[in-house]
N, C-alpha and C positions, 0 to 999 in steps of 0.2 A: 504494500500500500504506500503511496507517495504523501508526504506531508508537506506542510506549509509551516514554518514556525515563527513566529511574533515575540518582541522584546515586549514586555508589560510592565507595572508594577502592582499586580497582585500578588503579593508576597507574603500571605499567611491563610492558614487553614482558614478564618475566617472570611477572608477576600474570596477564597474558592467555593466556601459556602454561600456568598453572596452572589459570584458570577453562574453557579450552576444552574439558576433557574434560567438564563439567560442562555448556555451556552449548550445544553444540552439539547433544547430542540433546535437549535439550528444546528449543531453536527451530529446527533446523536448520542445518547447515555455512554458512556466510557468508551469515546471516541474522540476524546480529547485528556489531554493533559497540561499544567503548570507545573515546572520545576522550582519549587521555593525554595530548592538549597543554592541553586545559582544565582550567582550574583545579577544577573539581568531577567531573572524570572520570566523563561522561556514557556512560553507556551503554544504546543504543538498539538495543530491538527490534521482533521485528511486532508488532501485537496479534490477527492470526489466528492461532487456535486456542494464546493464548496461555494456562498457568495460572500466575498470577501471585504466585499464594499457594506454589507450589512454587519457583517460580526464587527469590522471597526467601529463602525455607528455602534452597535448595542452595546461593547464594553466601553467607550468612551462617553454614554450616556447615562451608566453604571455607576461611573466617576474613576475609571481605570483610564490608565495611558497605554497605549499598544502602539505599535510601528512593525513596517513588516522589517524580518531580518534576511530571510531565505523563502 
């Protein structure tokens, strides 16, 4: 599966508690992930049937910062 990965800063269990209502139906239940131990809190998803111009809109309306990285 090919991913798309995003610098953020959702950076703690809470933040990923916050963005899951958000992030789950647009890619699906554990078809994404945030690294909170790295320092630029990478969050990786698929890129099927991904729209990428929406996920930045919802987590940066969440009150997260995202950019793409890759």
């Amino acid at each position: 599966m090919k991913t798309k990965q995003f610098k953020t800063n959702i950076n703690c269990l809470g933040c990923v508690a916050k963005v899951t209502p958000i992030l789950n139906p647009l890619l699906g239940e554990n078809n994404w992930e945030v690294n909170v131990r790295d320092k630029d809190k990478i969050l990786t998803v698929p890129t099927e049937n991904l729209d990428e111009k929406s996920l930045l809109e919802q987590v940066k309306n969440a009150g997260f910062k995202i950019e793409i990285i890759s």
